[in-house]
N, C-alpha and C positions, 0 to 999 in steps of 0.2 A: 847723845840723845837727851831733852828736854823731857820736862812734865809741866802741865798746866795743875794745879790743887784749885777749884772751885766751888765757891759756897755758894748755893743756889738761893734762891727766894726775893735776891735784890732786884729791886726797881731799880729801870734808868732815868734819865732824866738831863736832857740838856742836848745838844746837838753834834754830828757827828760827820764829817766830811768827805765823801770816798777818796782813794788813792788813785793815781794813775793806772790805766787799765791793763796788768799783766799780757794781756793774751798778745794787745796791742803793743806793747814793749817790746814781746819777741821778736814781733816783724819788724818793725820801722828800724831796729836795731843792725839786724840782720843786713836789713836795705841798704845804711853806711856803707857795705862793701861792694856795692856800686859802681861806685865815684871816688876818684883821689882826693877831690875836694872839701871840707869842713863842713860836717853836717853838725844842727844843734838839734839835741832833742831836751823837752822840760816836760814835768810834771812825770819822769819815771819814778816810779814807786822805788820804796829800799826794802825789797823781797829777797829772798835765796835764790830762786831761777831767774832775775834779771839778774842780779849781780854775777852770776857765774857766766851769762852768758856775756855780761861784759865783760868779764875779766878773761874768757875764752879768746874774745875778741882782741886784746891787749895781747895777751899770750902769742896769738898770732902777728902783728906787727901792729897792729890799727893804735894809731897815737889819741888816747885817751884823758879827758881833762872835764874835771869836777869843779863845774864856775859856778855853782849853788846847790841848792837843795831839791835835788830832784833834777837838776839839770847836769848835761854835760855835752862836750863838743867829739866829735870822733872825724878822724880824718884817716883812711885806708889806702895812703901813698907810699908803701912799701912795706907788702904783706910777704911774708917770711913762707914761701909756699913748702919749706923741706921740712918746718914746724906740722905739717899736716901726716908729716910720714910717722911721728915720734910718736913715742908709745905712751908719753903723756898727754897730746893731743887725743890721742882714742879714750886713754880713759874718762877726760872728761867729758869726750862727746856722750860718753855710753849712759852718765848721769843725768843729763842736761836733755828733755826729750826738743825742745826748743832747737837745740844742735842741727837737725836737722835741714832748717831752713838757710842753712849756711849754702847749703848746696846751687840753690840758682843761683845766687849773685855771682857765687864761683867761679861757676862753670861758664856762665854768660861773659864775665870780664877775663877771665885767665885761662879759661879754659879745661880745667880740673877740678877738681874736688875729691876730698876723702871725708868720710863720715863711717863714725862707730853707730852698730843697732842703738839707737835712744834710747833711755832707759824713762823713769818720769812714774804717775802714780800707777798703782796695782789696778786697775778697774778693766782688767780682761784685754781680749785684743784689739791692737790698734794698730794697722796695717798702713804701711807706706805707701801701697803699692799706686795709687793718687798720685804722687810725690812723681814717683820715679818714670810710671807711666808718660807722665806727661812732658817730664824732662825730655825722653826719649824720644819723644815725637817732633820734639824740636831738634834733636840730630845727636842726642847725645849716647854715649855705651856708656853702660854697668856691667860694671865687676863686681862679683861679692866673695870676697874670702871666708869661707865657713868657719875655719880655723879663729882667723880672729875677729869673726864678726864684725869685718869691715866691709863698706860700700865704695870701691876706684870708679869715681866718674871722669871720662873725658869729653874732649869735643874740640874737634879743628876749629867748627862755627855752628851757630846754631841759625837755625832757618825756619819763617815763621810758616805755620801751616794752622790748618780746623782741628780741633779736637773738641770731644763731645767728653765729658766725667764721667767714669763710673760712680762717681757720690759728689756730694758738695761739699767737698770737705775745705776747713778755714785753711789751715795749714798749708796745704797741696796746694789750692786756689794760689797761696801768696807764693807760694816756693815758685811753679810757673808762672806766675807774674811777672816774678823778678828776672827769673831767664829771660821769658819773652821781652822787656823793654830794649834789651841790649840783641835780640835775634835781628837776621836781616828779614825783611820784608813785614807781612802782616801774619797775627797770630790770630786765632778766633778760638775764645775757648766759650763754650756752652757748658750749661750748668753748673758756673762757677758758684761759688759760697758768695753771700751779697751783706755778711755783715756788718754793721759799723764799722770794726775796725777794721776787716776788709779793705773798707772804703776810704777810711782816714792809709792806709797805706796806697792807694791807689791816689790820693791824693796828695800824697808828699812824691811819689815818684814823680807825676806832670808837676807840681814844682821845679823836681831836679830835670827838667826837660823831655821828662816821657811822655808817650802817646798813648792816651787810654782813655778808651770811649765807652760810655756802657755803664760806668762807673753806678752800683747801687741796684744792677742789674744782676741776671743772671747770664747775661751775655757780653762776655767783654770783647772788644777789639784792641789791638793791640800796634800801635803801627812802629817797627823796631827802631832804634834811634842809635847814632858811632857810639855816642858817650852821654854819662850825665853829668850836672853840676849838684854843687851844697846847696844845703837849706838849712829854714827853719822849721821847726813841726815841734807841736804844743799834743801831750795827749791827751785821746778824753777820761774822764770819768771812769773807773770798772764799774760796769752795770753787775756784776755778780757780786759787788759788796752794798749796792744800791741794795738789789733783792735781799742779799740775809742780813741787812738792818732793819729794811720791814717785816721780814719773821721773826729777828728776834726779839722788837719795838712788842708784837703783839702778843709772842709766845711769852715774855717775862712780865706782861702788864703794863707796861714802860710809855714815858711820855718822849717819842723823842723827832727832832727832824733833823732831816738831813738834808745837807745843803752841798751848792750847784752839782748837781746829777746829771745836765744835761739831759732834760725828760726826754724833746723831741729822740734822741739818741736809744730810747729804753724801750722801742716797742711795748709789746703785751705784756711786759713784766710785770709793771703795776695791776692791770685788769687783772690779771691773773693770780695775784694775791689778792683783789677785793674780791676773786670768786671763790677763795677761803672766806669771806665774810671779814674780810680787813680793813680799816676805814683809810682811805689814805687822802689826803688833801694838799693840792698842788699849789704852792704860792711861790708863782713865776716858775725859777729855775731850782726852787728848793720844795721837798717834798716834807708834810707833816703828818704825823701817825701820830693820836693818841692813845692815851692811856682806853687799855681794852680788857675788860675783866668778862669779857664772852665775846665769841666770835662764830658764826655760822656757815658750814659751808654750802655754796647754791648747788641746787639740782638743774639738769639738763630741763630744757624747758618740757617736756613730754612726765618729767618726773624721775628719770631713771638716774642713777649715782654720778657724781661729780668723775671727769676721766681726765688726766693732767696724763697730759704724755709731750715727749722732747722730738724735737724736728729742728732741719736747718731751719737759717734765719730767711723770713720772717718769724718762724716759728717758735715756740719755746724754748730756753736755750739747755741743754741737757745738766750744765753748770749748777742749775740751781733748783734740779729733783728733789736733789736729797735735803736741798732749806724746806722746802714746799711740803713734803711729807713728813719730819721732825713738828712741825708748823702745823699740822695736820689731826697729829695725836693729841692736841687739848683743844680744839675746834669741835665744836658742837654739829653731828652729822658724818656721814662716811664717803672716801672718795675713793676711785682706783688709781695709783701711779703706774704709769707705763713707761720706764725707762727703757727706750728702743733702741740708744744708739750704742752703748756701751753694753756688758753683759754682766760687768762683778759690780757693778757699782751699789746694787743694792741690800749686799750681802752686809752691812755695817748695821742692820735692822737688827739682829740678833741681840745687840746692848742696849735699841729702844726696845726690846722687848725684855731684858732681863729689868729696867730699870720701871716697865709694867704698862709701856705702851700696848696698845689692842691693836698687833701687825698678823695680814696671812700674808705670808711668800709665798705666792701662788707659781713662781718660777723665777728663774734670773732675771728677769725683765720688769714683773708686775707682784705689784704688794697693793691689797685692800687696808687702810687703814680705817678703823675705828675710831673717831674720834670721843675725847673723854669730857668735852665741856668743862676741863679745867674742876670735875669734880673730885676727879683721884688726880693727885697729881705726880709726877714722874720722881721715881725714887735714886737716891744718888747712889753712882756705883762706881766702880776702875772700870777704863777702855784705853783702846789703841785706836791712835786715828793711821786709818788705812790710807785713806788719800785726801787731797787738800779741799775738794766739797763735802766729802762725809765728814771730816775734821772739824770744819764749822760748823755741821751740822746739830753733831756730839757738844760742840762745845754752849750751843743753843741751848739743847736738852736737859745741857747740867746746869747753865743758868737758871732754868726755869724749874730744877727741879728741889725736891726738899734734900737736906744734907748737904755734904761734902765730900762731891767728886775730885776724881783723881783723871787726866788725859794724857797718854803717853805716847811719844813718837809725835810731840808737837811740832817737831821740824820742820812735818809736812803742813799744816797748818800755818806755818813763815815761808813756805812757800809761795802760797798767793795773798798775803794778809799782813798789812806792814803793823807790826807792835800793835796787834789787836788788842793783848793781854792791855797795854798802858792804856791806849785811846778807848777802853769799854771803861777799866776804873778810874776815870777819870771822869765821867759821867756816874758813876755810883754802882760799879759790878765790882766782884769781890775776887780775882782771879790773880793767883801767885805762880809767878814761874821758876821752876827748880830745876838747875842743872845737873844732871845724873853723869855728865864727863868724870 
């Protein structure tokens, strides 16, 4: 286990690039096991849960090769199915919450799948039952060993039918996807998840020959296909490092842009930081934030408090509550967060408030924050980062605050954030990382 040591007070200064888009990584990844064919995928980030998920993938037979920086080719033409019984296959599924998604392709191309409970960040429950449901409805049985918290999926064939979601969940959305391109007939799933990457995954499938209509909707069609072929697939941008670069551009004072973002790609992210009173200016496909020594946040047009709450996409994306509310405590004015989809996530409040933020936790969901106008400003303390969006959160807080903090359990933090420590001082942040192995 890592520690970040952070001297707070530095301006940034210079430009910052985002990395390939984690969430995206896990699907498109996943999708390889498809097809026997050579898929390439570029611009994958060098995180901790992509890497494991690929090396899960390797573990399993999938022939893996590293033809650049952020690229690689995967080809899944002789996958070792009695690796899935081994007691080292469950443990890494049980790490890895990404693991999960292994399960369509699976069970659509071979027929089977085994999957350990995913394990992944503390932020309360987070139910499969999206996942499995809908697996199900396409033909397939589960088994779940209580003993060892494993899930035995099989399936003769899968067969495409209507299902309606009980949520719109990303994950589930892509897990059924993937079953359904290889079922027979047609699948219609309603209330699918319509995120970008979503969609950049529904768009590399109809590459490899699948049929999928709908695409960007919340209604997909599905028309099932024998087999698929390789591709190429480029990912985008993580819009969740777009977002806590502009909070942390404004929470430290900092002059910085950020370049190709893929705005069209970012919904309301951006609006939704200038409705913290953040100045953000768009040139072309790079984004500029300057230097901000106040920041205000809008009231509802009637006048009543600013209410930032997470929803599917279109929606806000629940990822980047916890930038928006760290971001929040030196903004001049007060807002409510309503973190609706998760239930722990907001509980990492406790160390903006020892460090002198003005937070009520009004419950697991919602915190009133106070904003300080940057006239007291946040005092440096030791914390644990709980999981990889309060991690960056924390690590905002301490940038911008006075003294020299301490962040522990930055693992989670390498998580979804490639060598943030080097790419921030490199731009002029002061953050040392220390090995506690």
């Amino acid at each position: 286990m890592s520690s970040f040591i952070i001297e707070g007070g530095h301006r940034l200064n210079g430009d910052l690039t985002p990395k390939g888009a984690k969430n995206e990584a896990l699907q498109v990844i996943c999708a390889t096991l498809l097809t026997d064919e050579e898929v390439t995928i570029t611009n994958i980030p060098d995180i901790r849960d992509v890497n494991n998920l690929i090396q899960l993938l390797a573990d399993m037979g999938v022939k893996v090769t590293r033809i650049g920086v952020g690229a690689y080719t995967f080809k899944a033409d002789n996958i070792d199915l009695a690796y899935l019984e081994s007691d080292e296959f469950i443990k890494k599924c049980s790490s890895l919450r990404g693991s999960v998604m292994i399960v369509g392709p699976l069970v659509a191309r071979f027929g089977k799948a085994i999957v350990a409970k995913p394990g992944g960040d503390k932020i309360g429950r987070r139910r499969l039952d999206t996942h499995f449901l809908g697996i199900q409805k396409l033909g397939a049985k589960f088994k779940y060993d209580t003993k060892k918290q494993v899930y035995e999926i099989s399936a003769t064939a899968l067969k495409g039918c209507y299902m309606l979601l009980d949520e719109a969940s990303v994950t589930g959305t892509a897990n059924i996807l993937m079953a359904a391109v290889l079922a027979k007939g047609t699948t219609t799933i309603y209330n699918a998840a319509c995120e970008p990457y979503l969609q950049q995954l529904s768009r590399m499938l109809n590459s490899m020959g699948a049929q999928i209509e709908g695409v960007g909707s919340n209604l997909l069609t599905i028309t099932g296909v024998d087999s698929l072929k390789g591709c190429s697939h480029r990912l985008l941008p993580d819009m969740i490092e777009v977002g806590s670069f502009i909070g942390m551009a404004a929470m430290t004072g900092s002059d910085i842009r950020i370049k190709d973002v893929a705005v069209k790609e970012l919904g309301i992210i951006p609006d939704a930081f200038r409705r913290l009173g953040i100045k953000i200016i768009q040139e072309g496909d790079n984004l500029y934030i300057p230097q901000h020594d106040h920041y205000e946040i809008d009231t509802f047009m009637d006048g009543s408090i600013m209410t930032f709450a997470d929803a599917p996409w279109p929606g806000l994306t629940p990822d980047l509550m916890s930038v928006i509310l760290v971001v929040a405590t030196q903004a001049k004015g007060s807002v409510l967060i309503h973190q609706k989809m998760f239930e722990s996530r907001l509980f990492f409040v406790d160390k903006l408030i020892d460090m002198g933020a003005q937070i009520i936790l009004c419950d697991p969901h919602r915190a009133v924050v106070i904003g300080q106008d940057k006239q007291h400003l946040l005092r440096a303390t030791t914390m644990v980062s709980p999981d990889i969006r309060a991690g960056i959160a924390l690590l905002i807080a301490a940038m911008s605050a006075e003294g020299t903090s301490t962040i522990h359990n930055i693992d989670q933090i390498d998580r979804g954030y490639e060598k943030i420590d080097e790419r921030l001082n490199a731009i002029g942040a002061s953050i040392k990382r220390i090995s506690n192995d």
